[in-house]
PyMOL commands that place a pseudoatom at each C-alpha (Angstrom):
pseudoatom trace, name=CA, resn=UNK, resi=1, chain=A, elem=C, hetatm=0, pos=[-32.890, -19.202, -12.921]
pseudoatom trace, name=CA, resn=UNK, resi=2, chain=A, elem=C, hetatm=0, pos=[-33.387, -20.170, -16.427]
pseudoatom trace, name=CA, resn=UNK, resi=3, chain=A, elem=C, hetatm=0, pos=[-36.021, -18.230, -18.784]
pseudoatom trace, name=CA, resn=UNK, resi=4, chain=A, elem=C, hetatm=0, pos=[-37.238, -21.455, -20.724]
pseudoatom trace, name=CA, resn=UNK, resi=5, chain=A, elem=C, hetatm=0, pos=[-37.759, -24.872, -20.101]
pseudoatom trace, name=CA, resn=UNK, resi=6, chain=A, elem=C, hetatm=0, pos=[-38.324, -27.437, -22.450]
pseudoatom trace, name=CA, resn=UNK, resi=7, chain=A, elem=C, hetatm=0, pos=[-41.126, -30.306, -21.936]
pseudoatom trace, name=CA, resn=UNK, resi=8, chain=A, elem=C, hetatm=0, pos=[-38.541, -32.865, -21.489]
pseudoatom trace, name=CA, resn=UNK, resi=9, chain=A, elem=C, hetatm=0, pos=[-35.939, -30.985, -18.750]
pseudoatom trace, name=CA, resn=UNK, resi=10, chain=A, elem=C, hetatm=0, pos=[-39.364, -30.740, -17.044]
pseudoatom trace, name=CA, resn=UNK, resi=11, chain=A, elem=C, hetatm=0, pos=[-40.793, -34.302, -17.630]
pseudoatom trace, name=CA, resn=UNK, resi=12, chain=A, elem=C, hetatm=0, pos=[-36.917, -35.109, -15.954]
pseudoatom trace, name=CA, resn=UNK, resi=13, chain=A, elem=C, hetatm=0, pos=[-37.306, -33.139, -13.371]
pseudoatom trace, name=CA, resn=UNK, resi=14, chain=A, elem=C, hetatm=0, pos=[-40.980, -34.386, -11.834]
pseudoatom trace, name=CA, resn=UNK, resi=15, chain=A, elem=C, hetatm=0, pos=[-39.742, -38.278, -12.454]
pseudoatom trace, name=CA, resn=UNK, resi=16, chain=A, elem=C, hetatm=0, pos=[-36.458, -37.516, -10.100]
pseudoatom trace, name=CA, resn=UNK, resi=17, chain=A, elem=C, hetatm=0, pos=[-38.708, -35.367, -7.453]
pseudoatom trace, name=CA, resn=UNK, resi=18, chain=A, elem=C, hetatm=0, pos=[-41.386, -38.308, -7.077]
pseudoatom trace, name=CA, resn=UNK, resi=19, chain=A, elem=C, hetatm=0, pos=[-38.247, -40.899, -7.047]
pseudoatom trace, name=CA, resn=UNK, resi=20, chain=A, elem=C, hetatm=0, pos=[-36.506, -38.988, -4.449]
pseudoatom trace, name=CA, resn=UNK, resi=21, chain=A, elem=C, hetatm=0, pos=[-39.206, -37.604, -2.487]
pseudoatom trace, name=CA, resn=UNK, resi=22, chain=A, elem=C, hetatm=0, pos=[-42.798, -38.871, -0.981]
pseudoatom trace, name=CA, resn=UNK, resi=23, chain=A, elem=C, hetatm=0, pos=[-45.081, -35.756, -1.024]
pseudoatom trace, name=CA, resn=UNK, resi=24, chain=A, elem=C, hetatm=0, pos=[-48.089, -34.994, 1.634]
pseudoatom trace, name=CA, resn=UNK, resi=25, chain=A, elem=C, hetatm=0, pos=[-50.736, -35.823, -0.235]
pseudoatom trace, name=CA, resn=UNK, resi=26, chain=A, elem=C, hetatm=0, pos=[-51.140, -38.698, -2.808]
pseudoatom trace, name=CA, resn=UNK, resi=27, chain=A, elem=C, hetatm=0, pos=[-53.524, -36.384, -5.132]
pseudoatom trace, name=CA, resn=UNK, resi=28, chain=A, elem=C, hetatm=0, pos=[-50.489, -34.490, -5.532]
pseudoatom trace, name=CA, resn=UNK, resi=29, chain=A, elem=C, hetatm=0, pos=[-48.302, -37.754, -6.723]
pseudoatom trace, name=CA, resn=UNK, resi=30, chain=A, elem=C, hetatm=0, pos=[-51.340, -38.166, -9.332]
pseudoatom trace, name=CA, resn=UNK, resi=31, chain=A, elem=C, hetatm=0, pos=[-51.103, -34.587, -10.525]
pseudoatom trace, name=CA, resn=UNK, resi=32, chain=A, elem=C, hetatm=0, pos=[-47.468, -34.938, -11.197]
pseudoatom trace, name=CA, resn=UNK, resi=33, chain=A, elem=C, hetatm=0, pos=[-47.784, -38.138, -12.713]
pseudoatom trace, name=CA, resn=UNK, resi=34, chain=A, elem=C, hetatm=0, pos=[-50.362, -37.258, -14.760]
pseudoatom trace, name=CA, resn=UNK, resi=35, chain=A, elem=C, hetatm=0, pos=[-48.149, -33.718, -15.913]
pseudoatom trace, name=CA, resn=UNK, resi=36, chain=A, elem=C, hetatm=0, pos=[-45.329, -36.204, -17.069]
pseudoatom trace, name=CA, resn=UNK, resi=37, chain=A, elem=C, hetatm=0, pos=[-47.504, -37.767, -19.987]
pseudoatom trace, name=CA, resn=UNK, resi=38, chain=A, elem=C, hetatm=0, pos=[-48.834, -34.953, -21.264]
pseudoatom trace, name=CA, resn=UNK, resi=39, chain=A, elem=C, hetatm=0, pos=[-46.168, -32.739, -23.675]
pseudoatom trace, name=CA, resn=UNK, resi=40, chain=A, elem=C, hetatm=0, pos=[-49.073, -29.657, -23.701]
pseudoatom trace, name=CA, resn=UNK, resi=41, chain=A, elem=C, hetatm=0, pos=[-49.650, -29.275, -19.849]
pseudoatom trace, name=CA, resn=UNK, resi=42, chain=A, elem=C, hetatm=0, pos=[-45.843, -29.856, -19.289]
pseudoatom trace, name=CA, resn=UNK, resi=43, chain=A, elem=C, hetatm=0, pos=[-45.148, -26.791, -22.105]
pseudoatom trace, name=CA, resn=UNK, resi=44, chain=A, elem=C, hetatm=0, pos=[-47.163, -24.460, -19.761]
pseudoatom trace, name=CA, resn=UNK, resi=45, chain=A, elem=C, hetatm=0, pos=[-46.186, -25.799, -16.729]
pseudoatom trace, name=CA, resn=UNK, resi=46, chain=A, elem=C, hetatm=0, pos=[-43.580, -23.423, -14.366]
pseudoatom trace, name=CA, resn=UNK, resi=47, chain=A, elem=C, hetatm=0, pos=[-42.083, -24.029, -11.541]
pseudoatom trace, name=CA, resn=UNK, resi=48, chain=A, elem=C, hetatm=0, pos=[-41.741, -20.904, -9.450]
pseudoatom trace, name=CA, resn=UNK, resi=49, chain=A, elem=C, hetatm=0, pos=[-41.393, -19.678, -6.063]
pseudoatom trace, name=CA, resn=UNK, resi=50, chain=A, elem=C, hetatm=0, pos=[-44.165, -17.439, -4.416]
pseudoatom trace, name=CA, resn=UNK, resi=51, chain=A, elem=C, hetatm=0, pos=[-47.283, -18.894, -6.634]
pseudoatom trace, name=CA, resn=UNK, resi=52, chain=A, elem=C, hetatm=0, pos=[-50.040, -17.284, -4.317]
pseudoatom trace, name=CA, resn=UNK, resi=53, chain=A, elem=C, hetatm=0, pos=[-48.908, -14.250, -6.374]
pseudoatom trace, name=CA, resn=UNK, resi=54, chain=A, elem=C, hetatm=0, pos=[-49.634, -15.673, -9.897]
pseudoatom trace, name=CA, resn=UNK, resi=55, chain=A, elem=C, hetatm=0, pos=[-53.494, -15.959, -11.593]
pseudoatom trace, name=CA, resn=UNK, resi=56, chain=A, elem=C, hetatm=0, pos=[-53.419, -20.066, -11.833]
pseudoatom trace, name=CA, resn=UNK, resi=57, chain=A, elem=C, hetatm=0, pos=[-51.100, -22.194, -9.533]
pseudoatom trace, name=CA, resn=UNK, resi=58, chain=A, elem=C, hetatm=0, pos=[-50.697, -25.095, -6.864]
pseudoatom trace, name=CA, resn=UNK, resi=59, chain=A, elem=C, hetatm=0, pos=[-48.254, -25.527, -4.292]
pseudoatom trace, name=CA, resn=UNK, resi=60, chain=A, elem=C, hetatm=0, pos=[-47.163, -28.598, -3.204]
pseudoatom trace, name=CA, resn=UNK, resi=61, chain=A, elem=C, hetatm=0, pos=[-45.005, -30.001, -0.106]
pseudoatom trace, name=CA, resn=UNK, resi=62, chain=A, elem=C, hetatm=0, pos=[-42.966, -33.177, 0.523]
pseudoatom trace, name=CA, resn=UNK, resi=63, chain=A, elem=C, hetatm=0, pos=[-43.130, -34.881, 3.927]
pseudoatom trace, name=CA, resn=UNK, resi=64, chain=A, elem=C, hetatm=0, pos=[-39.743, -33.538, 4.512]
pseudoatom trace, name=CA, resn=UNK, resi=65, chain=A, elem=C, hetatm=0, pos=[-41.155, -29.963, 4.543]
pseudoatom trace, name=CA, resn=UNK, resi=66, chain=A, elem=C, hetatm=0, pos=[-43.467, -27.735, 6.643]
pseudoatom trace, name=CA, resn=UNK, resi=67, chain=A, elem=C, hetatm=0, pos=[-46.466, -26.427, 5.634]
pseudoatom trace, name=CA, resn=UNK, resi=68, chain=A, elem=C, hetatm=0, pos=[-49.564, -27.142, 4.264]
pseudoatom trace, name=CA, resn=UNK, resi=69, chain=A, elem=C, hetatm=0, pos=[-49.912, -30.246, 1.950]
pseudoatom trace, name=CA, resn=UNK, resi=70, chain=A, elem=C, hetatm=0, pos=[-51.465, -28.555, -1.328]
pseudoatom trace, name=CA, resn=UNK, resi=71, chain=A, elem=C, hetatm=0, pos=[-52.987, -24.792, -1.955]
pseudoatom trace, name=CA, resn=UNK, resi=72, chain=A, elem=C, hetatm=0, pos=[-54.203, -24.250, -5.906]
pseudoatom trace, name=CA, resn=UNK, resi=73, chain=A, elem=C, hetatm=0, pos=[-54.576, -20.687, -6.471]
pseudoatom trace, name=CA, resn=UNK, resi=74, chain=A, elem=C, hetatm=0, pos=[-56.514, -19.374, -9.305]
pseudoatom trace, name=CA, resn=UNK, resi=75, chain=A, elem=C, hetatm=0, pos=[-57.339, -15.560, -9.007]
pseudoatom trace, name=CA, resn=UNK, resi=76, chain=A, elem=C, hetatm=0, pos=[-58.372, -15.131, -5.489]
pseudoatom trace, name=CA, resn=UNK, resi=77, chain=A, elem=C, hetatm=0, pos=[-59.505, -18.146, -5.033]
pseudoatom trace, name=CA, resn=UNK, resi=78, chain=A, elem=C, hetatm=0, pos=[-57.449, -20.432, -2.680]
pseudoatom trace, name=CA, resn=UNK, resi=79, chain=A, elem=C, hetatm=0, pos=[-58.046, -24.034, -2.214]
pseudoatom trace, name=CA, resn=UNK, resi=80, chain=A, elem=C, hetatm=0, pos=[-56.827, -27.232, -0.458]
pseudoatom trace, name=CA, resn=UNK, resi=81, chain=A, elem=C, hetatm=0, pos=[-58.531, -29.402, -2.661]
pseudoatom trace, name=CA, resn=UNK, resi=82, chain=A, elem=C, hetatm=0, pos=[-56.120, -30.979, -5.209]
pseudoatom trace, name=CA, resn=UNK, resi=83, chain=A, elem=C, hetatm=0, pos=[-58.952, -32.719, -7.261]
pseudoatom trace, name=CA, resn=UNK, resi=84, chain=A, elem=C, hetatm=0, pos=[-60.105, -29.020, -8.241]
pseudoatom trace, name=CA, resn=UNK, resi=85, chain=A, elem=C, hetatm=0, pos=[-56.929, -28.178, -9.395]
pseudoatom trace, name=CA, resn=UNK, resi=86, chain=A, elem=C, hetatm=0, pos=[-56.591, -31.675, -11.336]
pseudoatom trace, name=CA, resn=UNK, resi=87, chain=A, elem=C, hetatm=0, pos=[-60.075, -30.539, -13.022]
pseudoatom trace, name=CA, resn=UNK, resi=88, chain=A, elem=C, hetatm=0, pos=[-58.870, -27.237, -13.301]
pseudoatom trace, name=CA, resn=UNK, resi=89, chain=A, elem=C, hetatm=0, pos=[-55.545, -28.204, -15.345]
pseudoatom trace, name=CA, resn=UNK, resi=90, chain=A, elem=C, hetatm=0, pos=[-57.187, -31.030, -17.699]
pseudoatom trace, name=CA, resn=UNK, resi=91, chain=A, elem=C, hetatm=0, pos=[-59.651, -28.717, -19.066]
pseudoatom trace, name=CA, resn=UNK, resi=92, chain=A, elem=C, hetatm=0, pos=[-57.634, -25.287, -19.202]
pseudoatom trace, name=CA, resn=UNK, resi=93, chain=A, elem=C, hetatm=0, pos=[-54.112, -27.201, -20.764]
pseudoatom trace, name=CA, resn=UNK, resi=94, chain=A, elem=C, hetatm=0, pos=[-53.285, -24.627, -22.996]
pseudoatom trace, name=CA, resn=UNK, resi=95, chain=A, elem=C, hetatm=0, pos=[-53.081, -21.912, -20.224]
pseudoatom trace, name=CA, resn=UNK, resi=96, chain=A, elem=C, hetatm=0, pos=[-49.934, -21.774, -17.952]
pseudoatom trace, name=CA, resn=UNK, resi=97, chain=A, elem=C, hetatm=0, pos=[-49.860, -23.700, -14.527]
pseudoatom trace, name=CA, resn=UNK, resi=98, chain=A, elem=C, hetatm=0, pos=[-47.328, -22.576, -11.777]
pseudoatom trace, name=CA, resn=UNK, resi=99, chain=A, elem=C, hetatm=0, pos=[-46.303, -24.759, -9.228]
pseudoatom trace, name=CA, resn=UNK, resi=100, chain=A, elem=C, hetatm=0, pos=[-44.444, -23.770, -6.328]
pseudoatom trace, name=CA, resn=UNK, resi=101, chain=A, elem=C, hetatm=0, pos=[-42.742, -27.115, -4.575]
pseudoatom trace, name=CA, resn=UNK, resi=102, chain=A, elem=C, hetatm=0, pos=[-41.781, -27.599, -0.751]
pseudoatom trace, name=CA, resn=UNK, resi=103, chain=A, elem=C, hetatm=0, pos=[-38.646, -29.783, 0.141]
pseudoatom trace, name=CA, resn=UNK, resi=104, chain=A, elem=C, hetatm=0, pos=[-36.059, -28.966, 2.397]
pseudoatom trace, name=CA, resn=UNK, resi=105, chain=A, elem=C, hetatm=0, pos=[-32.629, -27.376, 0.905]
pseudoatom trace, name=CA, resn=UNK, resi=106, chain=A, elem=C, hetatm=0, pos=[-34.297, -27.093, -3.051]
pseudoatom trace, name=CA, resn=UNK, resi=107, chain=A, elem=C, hetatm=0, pos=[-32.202, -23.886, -3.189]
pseudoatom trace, name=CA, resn=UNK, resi=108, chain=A, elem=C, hetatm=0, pos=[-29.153, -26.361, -3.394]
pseudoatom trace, name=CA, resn=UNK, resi=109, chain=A, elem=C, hetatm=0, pos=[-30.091, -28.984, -5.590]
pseudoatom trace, name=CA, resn=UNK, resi=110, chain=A, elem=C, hetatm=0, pos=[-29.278, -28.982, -9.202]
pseudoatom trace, name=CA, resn=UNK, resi=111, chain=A, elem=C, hetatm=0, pos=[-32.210, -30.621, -10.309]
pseudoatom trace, name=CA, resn=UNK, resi=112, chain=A, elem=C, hetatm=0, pos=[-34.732, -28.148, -8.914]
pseudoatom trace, name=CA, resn=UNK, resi=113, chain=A, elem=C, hetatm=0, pos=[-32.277, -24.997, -10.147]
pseudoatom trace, name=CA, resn=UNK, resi=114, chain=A, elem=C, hetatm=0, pos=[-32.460, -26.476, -13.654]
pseudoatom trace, name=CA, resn=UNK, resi=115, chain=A, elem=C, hetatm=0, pos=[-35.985, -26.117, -14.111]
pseudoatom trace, name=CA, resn=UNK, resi=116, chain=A, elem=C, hetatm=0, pos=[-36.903, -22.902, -11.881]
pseudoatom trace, name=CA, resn=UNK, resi=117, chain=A, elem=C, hetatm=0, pos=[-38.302, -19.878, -13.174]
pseudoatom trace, name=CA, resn=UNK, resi=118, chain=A, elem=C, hetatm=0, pos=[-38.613, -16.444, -12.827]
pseudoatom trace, name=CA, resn=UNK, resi=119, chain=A, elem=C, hetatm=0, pos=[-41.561, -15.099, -11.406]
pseudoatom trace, name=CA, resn=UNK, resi=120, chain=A, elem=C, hetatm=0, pos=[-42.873, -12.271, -13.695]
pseudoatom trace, name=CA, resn=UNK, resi=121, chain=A, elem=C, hetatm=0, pos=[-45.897, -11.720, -11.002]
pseudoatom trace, name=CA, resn=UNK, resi=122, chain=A, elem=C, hetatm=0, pos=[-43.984, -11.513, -7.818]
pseudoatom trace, name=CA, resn=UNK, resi=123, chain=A, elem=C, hetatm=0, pos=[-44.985, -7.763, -6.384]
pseudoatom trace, name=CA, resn=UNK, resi=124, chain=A, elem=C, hetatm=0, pos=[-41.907, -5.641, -6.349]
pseudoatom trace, name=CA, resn=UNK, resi=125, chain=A, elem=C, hetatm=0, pos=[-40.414, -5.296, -3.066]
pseudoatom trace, name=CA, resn=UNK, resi=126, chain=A, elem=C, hetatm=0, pos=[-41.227, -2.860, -0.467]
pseudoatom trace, name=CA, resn=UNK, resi=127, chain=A, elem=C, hetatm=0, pos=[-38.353, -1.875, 0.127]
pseudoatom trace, name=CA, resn=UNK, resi=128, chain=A, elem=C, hetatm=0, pos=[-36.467, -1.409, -3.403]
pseudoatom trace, name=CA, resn=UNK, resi=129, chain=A, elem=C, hetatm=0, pos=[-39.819, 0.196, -4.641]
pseudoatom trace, name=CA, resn=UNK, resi=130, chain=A, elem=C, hetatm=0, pos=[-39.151, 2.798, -1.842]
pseudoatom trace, name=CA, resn=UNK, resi=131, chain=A, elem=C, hetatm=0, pos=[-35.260, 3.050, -2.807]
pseudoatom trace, name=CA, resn=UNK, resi=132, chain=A, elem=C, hetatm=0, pos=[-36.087, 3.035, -6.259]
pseudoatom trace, name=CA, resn=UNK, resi=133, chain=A, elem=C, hetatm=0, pos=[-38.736, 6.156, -5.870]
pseudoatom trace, name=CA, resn=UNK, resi=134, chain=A, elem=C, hetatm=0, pos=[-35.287, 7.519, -3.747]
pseudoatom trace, name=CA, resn=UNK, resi=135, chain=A, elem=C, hetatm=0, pos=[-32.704, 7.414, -6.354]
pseudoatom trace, name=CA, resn=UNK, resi=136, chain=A, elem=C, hetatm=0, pos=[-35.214, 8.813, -8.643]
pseudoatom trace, name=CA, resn=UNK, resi=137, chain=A, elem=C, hetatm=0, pos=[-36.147, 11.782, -6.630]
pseudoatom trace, name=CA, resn=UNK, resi=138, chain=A, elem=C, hetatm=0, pos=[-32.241, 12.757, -6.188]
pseudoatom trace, name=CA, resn=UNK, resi=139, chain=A, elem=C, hetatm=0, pos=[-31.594, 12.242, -9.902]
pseudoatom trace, name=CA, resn=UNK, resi=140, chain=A, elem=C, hetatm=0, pos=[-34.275, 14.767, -10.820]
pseudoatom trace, name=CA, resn=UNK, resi=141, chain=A, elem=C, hetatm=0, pos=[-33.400, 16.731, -8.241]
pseudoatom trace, name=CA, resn=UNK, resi=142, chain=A, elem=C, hetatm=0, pos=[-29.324, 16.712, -9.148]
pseudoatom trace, name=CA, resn=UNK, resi=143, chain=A, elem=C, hetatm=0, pos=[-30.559, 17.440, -12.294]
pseudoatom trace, name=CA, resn=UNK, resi=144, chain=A, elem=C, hetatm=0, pos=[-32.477, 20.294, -11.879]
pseudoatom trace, name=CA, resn=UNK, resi=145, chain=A, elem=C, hetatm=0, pos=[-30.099, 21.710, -9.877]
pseudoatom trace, name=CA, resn=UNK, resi=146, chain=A, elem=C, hetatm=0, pos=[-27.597, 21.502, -12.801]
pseudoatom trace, name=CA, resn=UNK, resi=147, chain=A, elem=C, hetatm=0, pos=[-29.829, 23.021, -15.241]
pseudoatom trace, name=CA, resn=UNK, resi=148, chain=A, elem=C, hetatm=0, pos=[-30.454, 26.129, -12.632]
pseudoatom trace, name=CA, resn=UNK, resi=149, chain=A, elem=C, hetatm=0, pos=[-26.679, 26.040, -11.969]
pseudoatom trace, name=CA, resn=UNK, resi=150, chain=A, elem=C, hetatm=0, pos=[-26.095, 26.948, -15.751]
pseudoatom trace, name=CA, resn=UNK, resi=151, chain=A, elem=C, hetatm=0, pos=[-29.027, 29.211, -16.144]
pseudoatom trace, name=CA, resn=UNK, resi=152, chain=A, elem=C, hetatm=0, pos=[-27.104, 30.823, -13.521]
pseudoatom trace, name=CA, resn=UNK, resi=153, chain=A, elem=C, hetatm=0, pos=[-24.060, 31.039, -15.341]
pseudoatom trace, name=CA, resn=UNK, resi=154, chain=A, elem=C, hetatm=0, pos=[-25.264, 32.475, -18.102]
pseudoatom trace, name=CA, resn=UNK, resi=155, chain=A, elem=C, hetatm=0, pos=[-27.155, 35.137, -16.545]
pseudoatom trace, name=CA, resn=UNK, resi=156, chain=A, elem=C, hetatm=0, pos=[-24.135, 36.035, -14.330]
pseudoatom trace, name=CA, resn=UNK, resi=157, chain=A, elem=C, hetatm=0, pos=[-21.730, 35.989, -17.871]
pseudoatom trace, name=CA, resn=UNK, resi=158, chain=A, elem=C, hetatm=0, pos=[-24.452, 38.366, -19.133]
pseudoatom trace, name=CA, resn=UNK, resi=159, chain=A, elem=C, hetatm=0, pos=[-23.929, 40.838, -15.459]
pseudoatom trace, name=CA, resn=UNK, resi=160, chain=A, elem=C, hetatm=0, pos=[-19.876, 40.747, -16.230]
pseudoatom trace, name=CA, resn=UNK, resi=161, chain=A, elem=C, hetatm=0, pos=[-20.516, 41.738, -19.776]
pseudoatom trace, name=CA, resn=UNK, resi=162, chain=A, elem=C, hetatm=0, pos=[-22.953, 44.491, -18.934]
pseudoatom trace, name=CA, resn=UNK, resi=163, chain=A, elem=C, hetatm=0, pos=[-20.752, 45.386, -15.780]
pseudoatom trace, name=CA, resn=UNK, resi=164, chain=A, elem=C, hetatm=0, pos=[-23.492, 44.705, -13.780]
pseudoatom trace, name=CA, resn=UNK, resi=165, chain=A, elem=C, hetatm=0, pos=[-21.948, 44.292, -10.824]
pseudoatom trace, name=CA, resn=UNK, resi=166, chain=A, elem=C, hetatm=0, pos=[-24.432, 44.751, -8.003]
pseudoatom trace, name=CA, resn=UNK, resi=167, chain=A, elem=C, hetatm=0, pos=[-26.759, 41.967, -10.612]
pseudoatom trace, name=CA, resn=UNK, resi=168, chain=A, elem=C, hetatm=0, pos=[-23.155, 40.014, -10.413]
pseudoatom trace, name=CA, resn=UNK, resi=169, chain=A, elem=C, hetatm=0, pos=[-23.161, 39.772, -6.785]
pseudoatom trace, name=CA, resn=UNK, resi=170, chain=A, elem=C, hetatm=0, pos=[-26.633, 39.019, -6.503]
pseudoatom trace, name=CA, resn=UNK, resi=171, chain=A, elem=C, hetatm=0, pos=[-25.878, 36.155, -8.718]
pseudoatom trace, name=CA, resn=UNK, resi=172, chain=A, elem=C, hetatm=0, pos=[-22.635, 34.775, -7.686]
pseudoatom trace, name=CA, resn=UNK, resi=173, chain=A, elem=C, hetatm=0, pos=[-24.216, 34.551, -4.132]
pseudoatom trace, name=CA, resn=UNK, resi=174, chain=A, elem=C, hetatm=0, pos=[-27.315, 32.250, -5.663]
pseudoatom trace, name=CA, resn=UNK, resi=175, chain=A, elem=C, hetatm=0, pos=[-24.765, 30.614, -7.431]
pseudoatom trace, name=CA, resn=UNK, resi=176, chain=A, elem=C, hetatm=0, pos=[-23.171, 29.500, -3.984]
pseudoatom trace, name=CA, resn=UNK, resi=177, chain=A, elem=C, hetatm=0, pos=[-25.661, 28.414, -2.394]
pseudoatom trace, name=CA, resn=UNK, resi=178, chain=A, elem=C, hetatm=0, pos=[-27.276, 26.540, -5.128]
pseudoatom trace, name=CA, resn=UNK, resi=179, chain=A, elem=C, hetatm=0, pos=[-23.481, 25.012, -5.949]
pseudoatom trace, name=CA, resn=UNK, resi=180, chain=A, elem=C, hetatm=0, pos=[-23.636, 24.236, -2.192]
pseudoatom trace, name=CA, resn=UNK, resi=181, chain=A, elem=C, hetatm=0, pos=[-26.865, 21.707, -2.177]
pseudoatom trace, name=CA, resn=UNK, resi=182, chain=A, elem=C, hetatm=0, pos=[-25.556, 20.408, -4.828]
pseudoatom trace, name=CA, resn=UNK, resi=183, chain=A, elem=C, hetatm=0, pos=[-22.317, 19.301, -3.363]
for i in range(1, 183): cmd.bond("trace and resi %d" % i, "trace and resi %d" % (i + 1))
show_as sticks, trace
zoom trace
């Protein structure tokens, strides 16, 4: 996915998609049309996957795709009516719009890759938050371990040069069986 996007890769991009594709609603033909002459709303403009996640956005499906038509999302507000959004973008231009588009097999055409984003407000998930918190807990825990293993050490270096041994043994055997959890 790239990280920037000029006006003009853009401006390409929404020509090809209304040349190659006829999309559910005709609002949404006027939106995209009306994104292509205007250099400041195409500047904010990115195209994203999972939009009902970011603050200002509108999704918008071709024939050829399920789904619903046309959501614009702007905080928690969700709506199916594209002449909101259309209001929404001509008097906000200066503030980033994300659209999401709908059309069978996009992961595979060039055109779409070229101008797709990264979505910085996708929620983390599930999943690698939970292996994440995992990996964490056994490095501070490994290293913890380690840090008591050579605490150990030294204490049981300080029993061999006192001739400690009974404090040796005690030790050596805490030693073990902290050198075993760690293993």
């Amino acid at each position: 996915m790239t990280a920037s996007v000029t006006a003009n890769e853009k401006r390409d991009f929404v020509k090809w998609l209304l040349t190659n594709f006829q999309l559910k609603r005709r609002e949404s033909v006027w939106i995209l049309n009306y994104l292509v002459s205007h250099e400041e709303l195409l500047e904010n403009v990115h195209f994203v996957e999972g939009v009902e996640h970011c603050p200002r956005g509108m999704m918008i499906s071709t024939t050829s795709s399920s789904g619903a038509p046309f959501r614009f999302y702007k905080g928690t507000i969700v709506s199916a009516d594209a002449e909101k959004s259309f209001h929404d973008m001509r008097l906000h231009p200066d503030q980033p719009m994300y659209i999401e588009l709908k059309f069978p097999d996009k992961q595979r055409v060039p055109e779409f890759i070229a101008v797709l984003e990264d979505n910085p407000f996708l929620p983390m998930n599930e999943e690698l938050k939970r292996m994440d918190q995992a990996t964490a807990n056994h490095v501070v825990d490994h290293s913890l371990k380690a840090y008591q293993l050579q605490q150990l050490e030294k204490e049981i270096d300080r029993a061999l040069d006192e001739q400690d041994r009974e404090r040796f043994e005690e030790l050596s055997k805490k030693y073990q069986i902290l050198q075993s959890e760690v293993d």
